[in-house]
C-alpha positions as CSV (number, residue, x, y, z in Angstrom):
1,X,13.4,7.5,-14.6
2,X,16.0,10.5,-13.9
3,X,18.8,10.6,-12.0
4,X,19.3,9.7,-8.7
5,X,18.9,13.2,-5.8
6,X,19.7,12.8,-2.0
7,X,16.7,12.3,0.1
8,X,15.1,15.7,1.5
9,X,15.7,16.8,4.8
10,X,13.9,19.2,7.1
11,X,14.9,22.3,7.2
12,X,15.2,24.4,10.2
13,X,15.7,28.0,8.2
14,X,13.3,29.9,7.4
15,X,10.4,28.4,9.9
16,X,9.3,26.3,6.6
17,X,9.8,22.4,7.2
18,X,9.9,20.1,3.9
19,X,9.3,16.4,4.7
20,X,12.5,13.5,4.9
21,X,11.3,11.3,2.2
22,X,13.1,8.0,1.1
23,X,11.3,7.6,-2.2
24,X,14.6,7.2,-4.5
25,X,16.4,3.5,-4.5
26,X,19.9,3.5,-3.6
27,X,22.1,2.6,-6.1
28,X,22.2,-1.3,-6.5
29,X,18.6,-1.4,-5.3
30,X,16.6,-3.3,-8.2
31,X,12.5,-1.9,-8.1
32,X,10.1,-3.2,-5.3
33,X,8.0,-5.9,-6.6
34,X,4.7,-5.7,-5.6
35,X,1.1,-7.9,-6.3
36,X,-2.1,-6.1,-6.3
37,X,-5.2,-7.7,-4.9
38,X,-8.6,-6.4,-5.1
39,X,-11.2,-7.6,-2.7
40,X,-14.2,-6.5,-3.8
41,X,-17.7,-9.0,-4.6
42,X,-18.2,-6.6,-8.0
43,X,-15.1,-5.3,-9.1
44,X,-13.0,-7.4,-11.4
45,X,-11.0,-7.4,-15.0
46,X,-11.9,-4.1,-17.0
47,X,-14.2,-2.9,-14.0
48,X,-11.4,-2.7,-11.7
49,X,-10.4,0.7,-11.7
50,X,-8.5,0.8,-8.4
51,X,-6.2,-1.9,-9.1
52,X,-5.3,-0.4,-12.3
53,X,-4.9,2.5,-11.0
54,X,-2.4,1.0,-8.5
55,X,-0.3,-0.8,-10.7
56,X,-0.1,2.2,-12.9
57,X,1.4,4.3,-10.1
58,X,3.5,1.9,-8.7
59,X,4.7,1.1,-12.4
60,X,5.6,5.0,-12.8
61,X,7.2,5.2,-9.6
62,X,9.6,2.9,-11.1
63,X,8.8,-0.8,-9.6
64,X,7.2,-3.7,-11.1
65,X,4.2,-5.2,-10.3
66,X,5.0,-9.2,-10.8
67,X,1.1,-9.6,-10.1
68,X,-2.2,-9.0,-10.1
69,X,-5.4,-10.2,-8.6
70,X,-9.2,-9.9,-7.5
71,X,-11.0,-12.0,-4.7
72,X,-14.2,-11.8,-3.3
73,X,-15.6,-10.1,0.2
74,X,-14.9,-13.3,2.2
75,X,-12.6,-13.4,5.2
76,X,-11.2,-16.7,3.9
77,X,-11.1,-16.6,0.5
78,X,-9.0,-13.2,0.8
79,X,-6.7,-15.0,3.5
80,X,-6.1,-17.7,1.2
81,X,-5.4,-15.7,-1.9
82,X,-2.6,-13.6,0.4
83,X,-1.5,-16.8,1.9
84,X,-0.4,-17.8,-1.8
85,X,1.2,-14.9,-2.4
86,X,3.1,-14.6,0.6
87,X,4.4,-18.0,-0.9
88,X,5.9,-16.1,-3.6
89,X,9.7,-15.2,-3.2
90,X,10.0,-12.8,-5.5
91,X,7.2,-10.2,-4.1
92,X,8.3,-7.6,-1.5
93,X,5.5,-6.0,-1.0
94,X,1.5,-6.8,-1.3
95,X,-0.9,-3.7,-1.8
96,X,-4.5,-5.0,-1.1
97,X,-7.5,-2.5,-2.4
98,X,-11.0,-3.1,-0.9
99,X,-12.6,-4.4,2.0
100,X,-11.8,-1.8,4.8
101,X,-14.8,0.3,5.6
102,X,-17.1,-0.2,8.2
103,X,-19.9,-2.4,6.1
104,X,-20.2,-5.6,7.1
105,X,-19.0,-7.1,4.1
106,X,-15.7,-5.1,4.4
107,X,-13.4,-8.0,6.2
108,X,-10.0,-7.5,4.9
109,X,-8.3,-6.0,7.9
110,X,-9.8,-9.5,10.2
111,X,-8.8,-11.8,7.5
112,X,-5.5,-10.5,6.8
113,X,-4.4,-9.0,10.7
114,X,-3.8,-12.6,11.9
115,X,-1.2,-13.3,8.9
116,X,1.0,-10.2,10.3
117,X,4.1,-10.1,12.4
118,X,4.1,-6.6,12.9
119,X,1.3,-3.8,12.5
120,X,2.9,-0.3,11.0
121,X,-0.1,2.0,12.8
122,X,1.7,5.3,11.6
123,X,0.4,4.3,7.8
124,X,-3.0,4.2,9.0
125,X,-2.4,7.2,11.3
126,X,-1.2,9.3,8.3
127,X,-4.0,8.0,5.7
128,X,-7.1,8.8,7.5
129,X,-5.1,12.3,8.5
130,X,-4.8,13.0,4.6
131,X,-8.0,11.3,4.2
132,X,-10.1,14.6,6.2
133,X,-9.0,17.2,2.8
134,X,-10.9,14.4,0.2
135,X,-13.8,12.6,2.4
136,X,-14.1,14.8,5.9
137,X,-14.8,13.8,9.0
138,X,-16.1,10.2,7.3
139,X,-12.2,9.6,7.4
140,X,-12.1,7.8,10.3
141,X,-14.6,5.3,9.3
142,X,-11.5,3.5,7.0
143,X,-9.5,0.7,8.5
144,X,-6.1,1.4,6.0
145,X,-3.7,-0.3,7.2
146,X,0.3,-1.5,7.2
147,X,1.8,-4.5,8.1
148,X,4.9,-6.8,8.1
149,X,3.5,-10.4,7.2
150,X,6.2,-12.8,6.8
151,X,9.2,-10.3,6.1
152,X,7.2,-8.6,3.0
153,X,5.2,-5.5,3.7
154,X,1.4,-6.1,3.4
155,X,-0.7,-2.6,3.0
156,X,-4.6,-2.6,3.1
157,X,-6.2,-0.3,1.3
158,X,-10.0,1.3,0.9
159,X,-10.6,0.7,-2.9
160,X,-12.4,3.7,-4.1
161,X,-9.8,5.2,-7.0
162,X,-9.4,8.7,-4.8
163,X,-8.1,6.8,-1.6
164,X,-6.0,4.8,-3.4
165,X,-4.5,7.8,-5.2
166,X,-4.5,9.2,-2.0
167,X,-2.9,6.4,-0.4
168,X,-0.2,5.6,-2.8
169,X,0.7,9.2,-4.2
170,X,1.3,10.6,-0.3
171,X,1.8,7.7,2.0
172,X,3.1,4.1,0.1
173,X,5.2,5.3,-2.9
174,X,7.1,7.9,-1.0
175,X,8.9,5.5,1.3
176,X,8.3,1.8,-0.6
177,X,11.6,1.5,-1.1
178,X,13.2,3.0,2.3
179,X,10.6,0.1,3.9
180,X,11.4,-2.6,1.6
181,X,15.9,-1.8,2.5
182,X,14.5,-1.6,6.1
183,X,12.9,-5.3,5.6
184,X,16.3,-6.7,4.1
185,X,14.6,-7.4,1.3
186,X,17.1,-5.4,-0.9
């Protein structure tokens, strides 16, 4: 990892505006640690694409990922497998792929909504915004979403590799660390 650079501001000259980002830890910051769960009835081990995918980027973005999982479509057994890891002290932050589309079997928002303290809409807001260059108008159909569940920031993701790209690369990875400080979890 390079140096450390001073956050970006918007500028005001010029009429071009470059976006505040928080993405660098302050010094004595230690990474994020994060768990990856993938909800998905046929996705799993070498097949899971998206969760590797996410551990990969949150790995090059200089956190750790202290651990990964898969769980089936089912409200309770994907409410059970957060509950555990909400249990662990040593994660900050839970990134959940699959199971937030429109199907019926896609539950992860209702299983995991009623663990939350607070819901971040502005994640949500901002995915399905960037969502309209890769997918269109179909955008809207996804249920991404941010949350504070006990004191750790829980994020629900679609699970197809290109939203999670998406999702991670524009929305998550740009400010994990500015929302994990904001937590007091630094």
């Amino acid at each position: 990892m390079g140096g450390m650079s001073a956050p970006r501001r918007s500028s005001r000259s010029g009429g071009s505006k470059k976006a505040a980002t928080h993405s660098m830890r302050a010094a004595g910051d230690r990474p994020v640690r994060c768990a990856v769960l993938t909800v998905s009835d046929t996705r799993r081990g070498a097949d899971d694409l998206s969760g590797a995918l996410a551990e990969r980027m949150i790995s090059r973005a200089g956190h750790a990922v202290a651990a990964r999982g898969w769980v089936r479509d089912d409200r309770a057994a994907i409410r059970r497998a957060v509950r555990a890891l909400l249990l662990r002290p040593d994660l900050d932050a839970l990134i959940v792929t699959g199971g937030t589309g429109a199907a019926p079997r896609d539950v992860t928002p209702e299983a995991l909504l009623p663990l939350c303290e607070r819901v971040l809409p502005g994640f949500g807001e901002m995915f399905r915004a960037l969502s309209l260059e890769q997918v269109g108008t179909a955008a809207w159909m996804s249920r991404a979403e941010a949350a504070v569940a006990q004191g750790r920031l829980l994020v629900m993701l679609p699970g197809s590799r290109p939203a999670v790209e998406l999702a991670l690369e524009r929305v998550l990875l740009p400010e994990l660390a500015h929302v994990i400080r904001t937590l007091g979890r630094f």
